[in-house]
N, C-alpha and C positions, 0 to 999 in steps of 0.2 A: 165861450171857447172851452171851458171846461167839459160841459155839458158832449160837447161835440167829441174829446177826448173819453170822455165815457162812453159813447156810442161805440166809435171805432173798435175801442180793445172789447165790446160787450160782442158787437158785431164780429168781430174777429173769434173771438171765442165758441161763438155757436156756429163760423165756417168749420172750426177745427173738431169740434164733436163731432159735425154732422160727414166731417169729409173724414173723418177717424174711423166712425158706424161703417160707413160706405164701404172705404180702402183696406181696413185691417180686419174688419169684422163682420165682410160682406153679408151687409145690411141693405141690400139693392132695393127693398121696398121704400126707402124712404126716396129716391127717385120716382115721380111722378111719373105714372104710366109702364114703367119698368118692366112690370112683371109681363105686363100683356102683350107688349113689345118683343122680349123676350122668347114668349113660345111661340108668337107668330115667326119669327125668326128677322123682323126688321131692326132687332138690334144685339150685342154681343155680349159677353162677360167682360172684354177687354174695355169696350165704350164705357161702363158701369168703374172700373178701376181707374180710368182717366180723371170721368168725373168726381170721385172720391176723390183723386190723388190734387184736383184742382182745386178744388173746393179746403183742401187741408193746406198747402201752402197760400192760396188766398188768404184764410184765417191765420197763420201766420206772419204774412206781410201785415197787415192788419194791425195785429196786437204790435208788431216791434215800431211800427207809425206811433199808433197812441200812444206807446213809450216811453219812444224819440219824442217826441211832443210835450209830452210830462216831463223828462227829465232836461230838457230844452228850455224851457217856460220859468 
């Protein structure tokens, strides 16, 4: 069990970098395929900030679980 509380907030933490990169510090190469997408025109700037901005609350829900878990336990 504990083990699995280590994941979550570990997992959580690297949604939050990587959707932090993304959303605040458009970092759109770390999206797969992005770039090339991009100048063909089959995808937007605005798709690219969703996925950031998903990716940053996923990592968030995440850590406050493993938390709740720990501080529950």
């Amino acid at each position: 069990m504990t083990l699995l509380k280590i994941i979550l907030i570990l997992v959580g933490l690297v949604f939050i970098i990587f959707g932090y990169l993304i959303y605040f510090k458009e970092k759109y190469n770390l999206i797969n395929g992005f770039e090339s997408d991009f100048k063909f025109g089959r995808k937007t700037e605005s798709y690219a900030k969703k996925v950031g901005l998903t990716e940053f609350i996923i990592g968030i829900i995440f850590v406050l679980i493993g938390i709740v878990v720990t501080v529950i336990k």
